[in-house]
N, C-alpha and C positions, 0 to 999 in steps of 0.2 A: 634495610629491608631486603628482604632475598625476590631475586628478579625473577618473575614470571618466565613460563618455559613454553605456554601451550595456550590455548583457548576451548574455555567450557562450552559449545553452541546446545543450548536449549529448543527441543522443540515440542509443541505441544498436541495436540489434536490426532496429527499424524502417527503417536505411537500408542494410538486408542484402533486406528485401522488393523486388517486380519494382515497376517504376517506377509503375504504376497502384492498387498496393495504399499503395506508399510514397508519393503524393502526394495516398491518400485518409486514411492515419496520419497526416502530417503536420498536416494539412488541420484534423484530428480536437486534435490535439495543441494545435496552435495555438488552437483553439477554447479547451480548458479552459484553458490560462491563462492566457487572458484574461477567464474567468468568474473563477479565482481573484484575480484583481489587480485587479480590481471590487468583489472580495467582502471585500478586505481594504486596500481604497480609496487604491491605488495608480494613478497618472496614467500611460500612457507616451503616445508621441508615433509607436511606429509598429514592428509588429511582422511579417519578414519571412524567410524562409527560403533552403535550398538543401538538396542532397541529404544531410546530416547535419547541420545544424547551421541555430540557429535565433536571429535575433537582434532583440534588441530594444531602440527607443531610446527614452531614459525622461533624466529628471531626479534618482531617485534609485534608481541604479545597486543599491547596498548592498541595498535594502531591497526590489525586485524579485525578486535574486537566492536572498536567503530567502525569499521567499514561494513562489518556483515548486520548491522542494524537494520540495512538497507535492503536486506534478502527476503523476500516475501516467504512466510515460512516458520521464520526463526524469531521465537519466540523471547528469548535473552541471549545474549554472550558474556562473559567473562574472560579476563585474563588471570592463569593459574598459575600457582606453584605445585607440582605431583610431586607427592612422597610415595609410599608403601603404607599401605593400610595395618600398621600394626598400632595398637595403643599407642606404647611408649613413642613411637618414631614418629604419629602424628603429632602429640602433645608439642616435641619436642620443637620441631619445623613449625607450627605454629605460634609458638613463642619467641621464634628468631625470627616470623614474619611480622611480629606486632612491630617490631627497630626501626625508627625511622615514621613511623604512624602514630605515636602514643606520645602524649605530650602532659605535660603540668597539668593538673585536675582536670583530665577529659577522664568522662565514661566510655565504657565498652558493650560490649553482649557479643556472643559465641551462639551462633546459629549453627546446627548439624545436622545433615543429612544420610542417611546411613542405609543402601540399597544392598543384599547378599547376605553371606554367614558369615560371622563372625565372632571369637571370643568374647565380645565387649558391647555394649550399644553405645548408641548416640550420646546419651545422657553424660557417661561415662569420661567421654571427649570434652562436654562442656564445661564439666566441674573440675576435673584434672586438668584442665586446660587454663578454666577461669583462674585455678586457687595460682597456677606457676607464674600465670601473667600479673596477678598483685603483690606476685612475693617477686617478682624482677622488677617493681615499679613501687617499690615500699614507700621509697622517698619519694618520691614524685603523687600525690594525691590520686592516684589514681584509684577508679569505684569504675562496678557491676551497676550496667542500669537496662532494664532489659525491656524498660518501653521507650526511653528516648534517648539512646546513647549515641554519643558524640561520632562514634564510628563499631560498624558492627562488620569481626570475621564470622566468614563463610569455610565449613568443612561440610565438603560432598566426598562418599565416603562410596566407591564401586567398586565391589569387588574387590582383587587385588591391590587397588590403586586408590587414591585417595587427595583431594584438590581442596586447596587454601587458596582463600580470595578476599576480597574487599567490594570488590567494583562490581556493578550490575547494569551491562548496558543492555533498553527494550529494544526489542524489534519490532515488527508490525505485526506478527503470530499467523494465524492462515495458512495456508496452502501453495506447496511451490509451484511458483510463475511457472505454467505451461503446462500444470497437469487438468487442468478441466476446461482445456481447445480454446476456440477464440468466439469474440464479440465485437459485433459494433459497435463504436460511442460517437454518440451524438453531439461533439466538444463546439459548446458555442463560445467559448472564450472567456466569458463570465467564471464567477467563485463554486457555482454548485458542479458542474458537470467536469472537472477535474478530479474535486474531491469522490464524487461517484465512481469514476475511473479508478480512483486507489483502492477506493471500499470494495472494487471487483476483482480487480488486480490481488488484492488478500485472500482474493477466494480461489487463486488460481489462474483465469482467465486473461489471456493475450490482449490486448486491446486495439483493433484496429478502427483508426480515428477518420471520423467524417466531420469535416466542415464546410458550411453553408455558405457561399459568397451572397448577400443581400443587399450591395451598395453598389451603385455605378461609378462613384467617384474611386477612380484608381487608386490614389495617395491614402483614400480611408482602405481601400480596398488592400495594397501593399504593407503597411503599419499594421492591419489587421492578420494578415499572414504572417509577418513576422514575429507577432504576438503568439496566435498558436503554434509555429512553432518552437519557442523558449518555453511552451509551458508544455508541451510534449517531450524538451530535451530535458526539462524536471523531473518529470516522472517517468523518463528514461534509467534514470538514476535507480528508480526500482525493481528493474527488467533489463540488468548486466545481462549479456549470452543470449537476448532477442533484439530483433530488429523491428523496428514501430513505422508500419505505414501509417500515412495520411493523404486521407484524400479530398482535394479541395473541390468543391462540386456549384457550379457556378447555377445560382437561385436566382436572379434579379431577375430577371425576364419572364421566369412563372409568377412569381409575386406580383409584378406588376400588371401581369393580365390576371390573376386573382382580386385583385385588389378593383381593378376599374370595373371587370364585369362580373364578379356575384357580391354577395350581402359582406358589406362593410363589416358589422359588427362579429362575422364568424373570419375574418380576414386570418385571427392567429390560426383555428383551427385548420384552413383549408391549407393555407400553408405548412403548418405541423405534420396534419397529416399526407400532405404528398412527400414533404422530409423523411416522412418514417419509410416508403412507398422506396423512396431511391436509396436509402439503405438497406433495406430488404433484399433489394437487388445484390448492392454489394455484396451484404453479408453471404448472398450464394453463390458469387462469384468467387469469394474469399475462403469458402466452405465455412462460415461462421456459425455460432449456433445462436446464437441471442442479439438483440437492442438494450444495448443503457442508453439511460439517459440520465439528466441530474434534476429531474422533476421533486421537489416538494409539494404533498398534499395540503392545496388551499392557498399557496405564497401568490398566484398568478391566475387570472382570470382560467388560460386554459389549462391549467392546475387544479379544478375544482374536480372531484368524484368524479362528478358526471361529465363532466369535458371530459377526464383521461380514460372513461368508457369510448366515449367518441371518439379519440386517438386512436384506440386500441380495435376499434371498429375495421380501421381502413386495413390492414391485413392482417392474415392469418397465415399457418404454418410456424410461426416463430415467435419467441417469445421476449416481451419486452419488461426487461427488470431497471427497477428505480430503486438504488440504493440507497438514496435521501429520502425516502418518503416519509419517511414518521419524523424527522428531527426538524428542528427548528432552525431560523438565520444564521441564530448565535451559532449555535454546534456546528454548524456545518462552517462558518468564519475561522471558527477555533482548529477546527480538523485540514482547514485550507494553510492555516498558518501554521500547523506541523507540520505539514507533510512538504513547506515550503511553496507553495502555488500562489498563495494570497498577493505577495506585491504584486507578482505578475496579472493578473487577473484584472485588480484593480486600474490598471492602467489603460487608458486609451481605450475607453470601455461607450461608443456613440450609441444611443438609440436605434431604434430599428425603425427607419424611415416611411412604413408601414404601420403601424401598429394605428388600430381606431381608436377612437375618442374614447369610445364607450362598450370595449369587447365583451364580447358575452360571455356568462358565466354556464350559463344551462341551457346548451345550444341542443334544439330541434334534430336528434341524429335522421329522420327519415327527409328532412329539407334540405340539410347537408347533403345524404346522397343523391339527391333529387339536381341539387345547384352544380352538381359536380359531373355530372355528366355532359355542362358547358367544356368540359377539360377535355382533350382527348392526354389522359394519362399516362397508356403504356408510353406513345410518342416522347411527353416529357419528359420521363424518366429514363429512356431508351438516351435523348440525346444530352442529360445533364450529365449522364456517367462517362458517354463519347467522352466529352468535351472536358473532364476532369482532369485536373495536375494530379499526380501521384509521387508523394515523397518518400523515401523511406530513412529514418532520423537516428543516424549510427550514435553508439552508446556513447557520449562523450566521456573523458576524464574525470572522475571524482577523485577529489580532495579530502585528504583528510586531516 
């Protein structure tokens, strides 16, 4: 087989924007990964664009390809062989690229792509291409199967130039990390509000992380930070060339005067909502623009409609996006499990030693604020942010 020279980077959405946004996307794109292929100590020789598509030349093709799967943005990669866009000279290089791939009664199919002018179309590729690949493979059983073949080439055909492939590694598609500013997330260490994080992370957005300390005992207290932080150094992984704060923000001592002196049954809400109250904070300290969280509608008492009206009650100015909201357990388990979060998640996961008996689903918003004026608020919030750890969670190593 003839060895790959380069890598095809695919992107999507981005080459839909007007030329000045799309050559500040690019621009941006191009940056991260090349922090990631640094970061996971990968050489290339020279990394160069056009209005979709994005190419890079390197020594090992294969192992480029997976690493930039990881780049928020980038929609596929490949690893290529470039010839010259002439008929004969693709047909040709295409047929010396089947050597090594094509074996005793496997099928094929010939996929082409064909962007610019040229003497010849697509079509033209497939069938001159198809007829030469069963006349070198006479003997060997070799057949056309163009809905379910054993292995299918790729010709992407630009301009001048012209790429033969095989392999199609996904990316996550979206928007590159750090072009639409930063947010805070609400990481309670659990499966949903990780996956939330990526789902924003695709759109762009920096994530700076806020966690709750809710336990007095140290040893759950310790174990629990160490937690969040391996599932922040995961999705580190997707935000090569930024640096991920977290802020651990010590909750026990509000909760616990929540919890003794107003109504039991609003205990999640009053809590939530002071939660959102000292991120708020943050996020202006942070210049942030937004609140995620990893709320599903309905999974949890204060998940219902009208409870996250009532969350959404306690401030204003800013805007809080749920990226789970329409999906279900399952989907959100399955998207934890790709994006690698799920074992981590799963583990060492205690109850929240507050939670009532019987929280309410359709909590009274005007009793809420009525009860909450036992709180002197700004004070709270004023001294949970003092009193915070602040880490910041250098990109570690990726593997590939």
């Amino acid at each position: 087989m003839i060895k790959h020279d380069r890598v095809l980077v695919r992107f999507g959405e981005i080459a839909l924007k007007k030329q000045k946004t799309r050559e500040k996307l690019i621009k941006l794109l191009k940056k991260n990964i090349v922090a990631t292929l640094n970061r996971a100590n990968l050489k290339i020789d020279s990394i160069t664009s056009d209005r979709s598509r994005i190419y890079i030349s390197t020594s090992t093709p294969e192992k480029v390809a997976k690493a930039v799967q990881k780049v928020m943005g980038v929609v596929s990669a490949s690893p290529v062989h470039t010839t010259r866009s002439e008929l004969q000279k693709i047909v040709d290089e295409l047929v010396r690229y089947t050597e090594g791939l094509l074996d005793k009664n496997m099928s094929f199919a010939i996929r082409v792509r064909r962007t610019g002018k040229h003497t010849f179309h697509s079509r033209d590729v497939a069938v001159l291409g198809g007829d030469k690949i069963l006349e070198k493979y006479r003997d060997m059983n070799i057949k056309v199967d163009l809905e379910n073949p054993d292995i299918t080439f790729y010709v992407e055909i630009r301009q001048e130039r012209s790429f033969i492939f095989h392999e199609i590694f996904r990316g996550p598609g979206g928007l590159p990390l750090g072009s639409q500013g930063k947010a805070v997330v609400l990481l309670s260490g659990g499966i949903d509000s990780p996956v939330a994080t990526y789902m924003t992370m695709k759109r762009g957005v920096i994530p700076i992380f806020v966690w709750f300390d809710i336990f007095a005992d140290e040893a759950i207290k310790k174990q629990l930070k160490d937690k969040i932080t391996r599932i922040v150094e995961k999705l580190s992984e997707y935000a090569s060339g930024w640096k991920l704060k977290v802020y651990f923000i010590p909750h026990t001592a509000d909760l616990e005067k929540i919890s003794t002196t107003l109504t039991k049954r609003y205990t999640c809400l009053f809590c939530k909502r002071l939660m959102l109250r000292k991120a708020k904070e943050i996020a202006h300290r942070e210049n942030a623009s937004a609140i995620i969280t990893g709320d599903i509608i309905g999974e949890q008492a204060s998940q219902t409609l009208h409870n996250l009206l009532v969350l959404d009650e306690s401030i204003c100015g800013i805007p809080i996006i749920r990226p789970l909201s329409g999906l279900n357990k399952d989907e959100v388990m399955e998207l934890s499990r790709q994006i690698g979060t799920y074992d981590l998640s799963i583990t060492f996961d205690p109850s929240c030693p507050f939670r009532p008996f019987r929280p309410s689903t359709k909590a009274h918003i005007d009793n809420i604020i009525e009860e909450e004026k036992e709180l002197d608020i700004t004070t709270l919030v004023d001294q949970s942010i003092s009193q915070a750890e602040v880490m910041e969670i250098s990109n570690t190593k990726i593997t590939i």
